[in-house]
MMTF fields as JSON, N, C-alpha, C and O atoms, coordinates in Angstrom:
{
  "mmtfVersion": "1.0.0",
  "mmtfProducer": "UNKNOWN",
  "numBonds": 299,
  "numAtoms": 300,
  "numGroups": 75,
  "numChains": 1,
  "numModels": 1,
  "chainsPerModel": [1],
  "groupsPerChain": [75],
  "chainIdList": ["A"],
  "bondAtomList": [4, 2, 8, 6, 12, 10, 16, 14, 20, 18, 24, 22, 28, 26, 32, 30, 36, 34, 40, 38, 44, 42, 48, 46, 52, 50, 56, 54, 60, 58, 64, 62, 68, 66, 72, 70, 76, 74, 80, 78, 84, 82, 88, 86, 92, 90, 96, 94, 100, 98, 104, 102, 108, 106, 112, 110, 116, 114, 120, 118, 124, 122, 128, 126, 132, 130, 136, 134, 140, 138, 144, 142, 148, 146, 152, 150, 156, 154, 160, 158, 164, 162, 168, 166, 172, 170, 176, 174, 180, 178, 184, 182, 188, 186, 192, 190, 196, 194, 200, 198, 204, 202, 208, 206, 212, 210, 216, 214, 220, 218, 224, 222, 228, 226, 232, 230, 236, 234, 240, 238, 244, 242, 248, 246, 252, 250, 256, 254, 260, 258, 264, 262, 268, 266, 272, 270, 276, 274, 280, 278, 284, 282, 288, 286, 292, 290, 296, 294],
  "bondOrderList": [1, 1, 1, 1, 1, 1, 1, 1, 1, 1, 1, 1, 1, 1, 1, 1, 1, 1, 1, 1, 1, 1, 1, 1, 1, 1, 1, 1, 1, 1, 1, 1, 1, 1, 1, 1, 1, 1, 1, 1, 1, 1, 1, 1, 1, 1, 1, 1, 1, 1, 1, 1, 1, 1, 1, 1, 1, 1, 1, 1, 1, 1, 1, 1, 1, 1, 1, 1, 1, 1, 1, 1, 1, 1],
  "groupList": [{"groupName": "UNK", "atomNameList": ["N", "CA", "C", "O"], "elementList": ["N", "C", "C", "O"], "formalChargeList": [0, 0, 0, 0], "bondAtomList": [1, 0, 2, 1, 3, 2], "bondOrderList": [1, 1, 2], "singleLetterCode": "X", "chemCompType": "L-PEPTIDE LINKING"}],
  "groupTypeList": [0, 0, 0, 0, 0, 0, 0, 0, 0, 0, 0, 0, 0, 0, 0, 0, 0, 0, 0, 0, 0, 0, 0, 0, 0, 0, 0, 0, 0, 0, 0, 0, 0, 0, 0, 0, 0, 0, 0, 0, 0, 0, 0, 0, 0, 0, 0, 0, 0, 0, 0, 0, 0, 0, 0, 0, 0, 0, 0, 0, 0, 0, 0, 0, 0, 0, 0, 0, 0, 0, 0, 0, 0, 0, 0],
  "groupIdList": [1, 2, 3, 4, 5, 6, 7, 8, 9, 10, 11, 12, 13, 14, 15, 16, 17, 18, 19, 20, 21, 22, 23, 24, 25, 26, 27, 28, 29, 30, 31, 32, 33, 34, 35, 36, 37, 38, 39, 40, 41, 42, 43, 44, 45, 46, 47, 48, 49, 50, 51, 52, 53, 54, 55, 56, 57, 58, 59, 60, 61, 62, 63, 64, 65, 66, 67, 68, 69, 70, 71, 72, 73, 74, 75],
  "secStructList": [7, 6, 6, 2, 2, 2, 2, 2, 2, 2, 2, 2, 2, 2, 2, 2, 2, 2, 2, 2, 2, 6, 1, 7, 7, 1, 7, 7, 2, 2, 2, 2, 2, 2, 2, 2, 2, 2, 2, 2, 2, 6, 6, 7, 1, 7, 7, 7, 2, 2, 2, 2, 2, 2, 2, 2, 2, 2, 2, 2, 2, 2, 2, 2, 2, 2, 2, 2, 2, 2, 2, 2, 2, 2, 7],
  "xCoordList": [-26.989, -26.259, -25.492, -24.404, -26.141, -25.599, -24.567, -23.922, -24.389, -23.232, -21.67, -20.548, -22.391, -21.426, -20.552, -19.346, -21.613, -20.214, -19.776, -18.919, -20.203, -19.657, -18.536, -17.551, -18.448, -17.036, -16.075, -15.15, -16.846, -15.514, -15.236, -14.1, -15.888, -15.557, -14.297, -13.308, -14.743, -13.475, -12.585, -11.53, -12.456, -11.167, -10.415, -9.213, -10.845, -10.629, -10.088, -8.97, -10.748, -10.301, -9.044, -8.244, -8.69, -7.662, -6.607, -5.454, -6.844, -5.879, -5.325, -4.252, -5.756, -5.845, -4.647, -3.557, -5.091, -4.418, -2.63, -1.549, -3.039, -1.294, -0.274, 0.911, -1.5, -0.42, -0.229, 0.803, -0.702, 0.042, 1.103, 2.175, 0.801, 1.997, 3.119, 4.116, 3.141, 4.298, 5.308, 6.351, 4.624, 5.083, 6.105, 5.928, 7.137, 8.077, 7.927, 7.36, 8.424, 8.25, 9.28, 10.33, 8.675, 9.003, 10.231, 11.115, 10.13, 10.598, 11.839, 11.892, 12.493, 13.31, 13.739, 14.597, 13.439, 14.023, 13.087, 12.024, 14.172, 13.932, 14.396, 13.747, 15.595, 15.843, 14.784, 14.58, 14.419, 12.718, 11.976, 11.726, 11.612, 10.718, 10.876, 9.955, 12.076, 12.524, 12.028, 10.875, 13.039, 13.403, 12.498, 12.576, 11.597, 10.875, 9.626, 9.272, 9.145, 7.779, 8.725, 8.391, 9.773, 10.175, 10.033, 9.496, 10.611, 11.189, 10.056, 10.237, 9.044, 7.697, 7.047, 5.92, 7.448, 6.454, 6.62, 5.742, 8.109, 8.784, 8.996, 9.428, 8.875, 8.917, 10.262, 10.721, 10.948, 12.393, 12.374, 13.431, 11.797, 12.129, 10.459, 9.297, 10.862, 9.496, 9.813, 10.821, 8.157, 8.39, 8.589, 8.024, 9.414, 10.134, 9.999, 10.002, 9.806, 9.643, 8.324, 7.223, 8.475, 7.613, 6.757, 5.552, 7.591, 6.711, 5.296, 4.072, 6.367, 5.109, 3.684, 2.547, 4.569, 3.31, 2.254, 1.04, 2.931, 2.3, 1.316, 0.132, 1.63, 0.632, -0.259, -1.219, -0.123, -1.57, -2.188, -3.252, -1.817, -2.449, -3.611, -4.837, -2.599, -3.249, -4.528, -5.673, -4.367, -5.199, -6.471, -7.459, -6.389, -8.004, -8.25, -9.444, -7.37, -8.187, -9.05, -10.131, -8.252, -9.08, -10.459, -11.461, -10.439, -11.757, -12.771, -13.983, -12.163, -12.635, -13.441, -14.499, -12.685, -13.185, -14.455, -15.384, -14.623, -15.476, -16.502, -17.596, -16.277, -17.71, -18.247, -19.443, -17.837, -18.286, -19.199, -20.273, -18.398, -19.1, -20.367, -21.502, -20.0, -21.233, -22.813, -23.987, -22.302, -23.219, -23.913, -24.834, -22.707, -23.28, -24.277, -24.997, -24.35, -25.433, -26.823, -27.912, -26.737, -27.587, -28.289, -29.507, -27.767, -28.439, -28.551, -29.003],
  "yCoordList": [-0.53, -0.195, 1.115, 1.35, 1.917, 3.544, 3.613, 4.647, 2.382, 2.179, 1.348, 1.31, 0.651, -0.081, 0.602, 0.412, 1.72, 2.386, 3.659, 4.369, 3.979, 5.114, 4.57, 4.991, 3.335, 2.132, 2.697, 3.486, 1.686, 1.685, 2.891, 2.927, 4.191, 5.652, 6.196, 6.686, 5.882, 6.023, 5.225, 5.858, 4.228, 3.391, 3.836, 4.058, 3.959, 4.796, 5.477, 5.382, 7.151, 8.133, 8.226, 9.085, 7.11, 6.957, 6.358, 6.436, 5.694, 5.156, 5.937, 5.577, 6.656, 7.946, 8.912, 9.401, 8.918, 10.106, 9.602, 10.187, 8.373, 7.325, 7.677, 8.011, 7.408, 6.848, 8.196, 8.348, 9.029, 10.617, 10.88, 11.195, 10.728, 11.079, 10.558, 11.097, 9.222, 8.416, 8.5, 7.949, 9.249, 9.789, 10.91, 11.962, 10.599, 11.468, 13.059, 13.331, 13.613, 15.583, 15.507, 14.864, 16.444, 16.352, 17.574, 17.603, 18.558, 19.372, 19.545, 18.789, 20.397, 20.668, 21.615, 21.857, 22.567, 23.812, 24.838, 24.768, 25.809, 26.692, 26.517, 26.897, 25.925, 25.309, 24.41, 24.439, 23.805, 22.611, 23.518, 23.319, 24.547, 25.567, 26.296, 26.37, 26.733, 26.944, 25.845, 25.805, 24.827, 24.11, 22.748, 21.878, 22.368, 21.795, 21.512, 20.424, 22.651, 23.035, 22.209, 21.053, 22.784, 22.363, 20.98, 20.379, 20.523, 18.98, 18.187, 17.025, 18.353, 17.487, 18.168, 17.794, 18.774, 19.568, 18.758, 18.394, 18.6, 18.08, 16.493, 15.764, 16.116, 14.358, 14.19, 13.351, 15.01, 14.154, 13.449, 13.63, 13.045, 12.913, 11.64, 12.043, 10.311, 9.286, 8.456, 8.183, 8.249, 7.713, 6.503, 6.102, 5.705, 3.951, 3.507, 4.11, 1.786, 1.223, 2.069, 2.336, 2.289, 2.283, 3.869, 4.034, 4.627, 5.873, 5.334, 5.436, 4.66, 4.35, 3.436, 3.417, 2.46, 2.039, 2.805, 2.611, 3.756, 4.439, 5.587, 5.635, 6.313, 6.893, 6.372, 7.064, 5.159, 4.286, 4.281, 4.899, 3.607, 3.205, 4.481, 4.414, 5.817, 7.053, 7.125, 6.976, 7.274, 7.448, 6.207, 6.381, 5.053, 4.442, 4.452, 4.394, 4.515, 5.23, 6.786, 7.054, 7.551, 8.643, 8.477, 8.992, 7.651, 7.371, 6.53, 6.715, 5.46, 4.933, 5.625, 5.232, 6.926, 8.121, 8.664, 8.782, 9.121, 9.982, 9.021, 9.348, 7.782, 6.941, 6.584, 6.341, 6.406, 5.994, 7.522, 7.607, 8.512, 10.065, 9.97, 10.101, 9.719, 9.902, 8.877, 9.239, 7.717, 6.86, 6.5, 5.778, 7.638, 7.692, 8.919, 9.024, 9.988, 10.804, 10.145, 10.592, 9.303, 8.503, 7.951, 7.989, 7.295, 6.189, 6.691, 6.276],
  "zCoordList": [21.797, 20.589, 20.78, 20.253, 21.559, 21.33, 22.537, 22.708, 23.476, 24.641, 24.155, 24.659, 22.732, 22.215, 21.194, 21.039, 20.275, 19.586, 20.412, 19.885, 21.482, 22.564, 22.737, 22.131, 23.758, 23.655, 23.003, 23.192, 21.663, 20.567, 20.218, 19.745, 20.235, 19.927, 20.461, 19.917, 22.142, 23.367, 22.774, 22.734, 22.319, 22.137, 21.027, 21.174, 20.178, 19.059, 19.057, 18.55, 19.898, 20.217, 20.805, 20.433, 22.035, 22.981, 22.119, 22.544, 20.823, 20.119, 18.995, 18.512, 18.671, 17.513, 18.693, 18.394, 19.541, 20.543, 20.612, 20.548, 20.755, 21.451, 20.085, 20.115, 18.437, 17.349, 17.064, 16.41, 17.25, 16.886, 17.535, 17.019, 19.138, 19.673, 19.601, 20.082, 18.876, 18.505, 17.135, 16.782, 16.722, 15.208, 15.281, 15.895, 14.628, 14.991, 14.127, 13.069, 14.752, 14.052, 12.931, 12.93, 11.787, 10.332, 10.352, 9.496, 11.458, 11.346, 12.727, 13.698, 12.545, 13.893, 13.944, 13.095, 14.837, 14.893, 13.851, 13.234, 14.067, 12.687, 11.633, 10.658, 11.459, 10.498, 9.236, 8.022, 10.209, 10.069, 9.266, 8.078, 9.938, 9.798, 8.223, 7.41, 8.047, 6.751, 5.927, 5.498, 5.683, 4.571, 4.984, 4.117, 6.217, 6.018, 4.961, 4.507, 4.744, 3.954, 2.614, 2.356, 1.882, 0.828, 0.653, -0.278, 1.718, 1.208, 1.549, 1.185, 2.063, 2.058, 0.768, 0.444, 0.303, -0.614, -2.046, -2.828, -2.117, -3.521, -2.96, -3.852, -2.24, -1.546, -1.768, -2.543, -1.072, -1.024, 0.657, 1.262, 1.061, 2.429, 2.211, 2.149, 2.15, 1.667, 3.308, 3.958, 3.5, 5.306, 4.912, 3.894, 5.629, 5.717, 6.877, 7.95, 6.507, 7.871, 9.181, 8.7, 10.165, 11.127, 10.695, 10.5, 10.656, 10.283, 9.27, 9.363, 8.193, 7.338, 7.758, 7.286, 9.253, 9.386, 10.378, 10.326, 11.338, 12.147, 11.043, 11.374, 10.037, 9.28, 8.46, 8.122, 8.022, 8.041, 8.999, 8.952, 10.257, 11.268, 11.369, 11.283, 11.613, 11.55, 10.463, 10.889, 9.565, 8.357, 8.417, 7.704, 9.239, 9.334, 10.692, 10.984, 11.714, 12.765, 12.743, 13.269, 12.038, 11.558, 10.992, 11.487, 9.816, 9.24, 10.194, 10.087, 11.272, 11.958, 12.948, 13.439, 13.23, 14.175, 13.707, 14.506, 12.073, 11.481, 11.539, 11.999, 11.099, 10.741, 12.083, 11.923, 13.616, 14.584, 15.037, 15.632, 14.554, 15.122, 14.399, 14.858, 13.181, 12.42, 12.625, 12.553, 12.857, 13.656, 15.174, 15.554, 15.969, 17.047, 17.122, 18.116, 15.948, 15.961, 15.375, 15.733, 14.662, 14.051, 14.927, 14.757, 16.083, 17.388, 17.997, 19.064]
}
């Protein structure tokens, strides 16, 4: 049991790692840096198409991450 969610932990982990890096940057420059904070702040800028599906993806591999950590201390 404790070799099988190690596994899926690694897989997880290695997949959590790929869909971040695939997500494109909110910001650019200094420019970004400025007037980025704003416009995520007030949602003028809403993710479409693939972004949107890559930050799901993000958001239950994440949870997928916490609950396998949390069960591999358990076993």
């Amino acid at each position: 049991m404790h070799a099988l969610i190690l596994t899926l932990l690694v897989i997880v982990a290695i997949a959590l790692i790929v869909v971040v890096l695939l997500q494109s940057g909110k910001s650019a420059g200094l420019s970004g840096a400025i007037s980025g904070g704003a416009e995520q702040l007030f949602g003028k800028q809403k993710a479409r198409g693939m972004d949107l599906v890559l930050h799901r993806v993000t958001i239950v591999l994440a949870v997928l991450f916490f609950i396998l950590t949390i069960a591999i201390t358990k076993f």
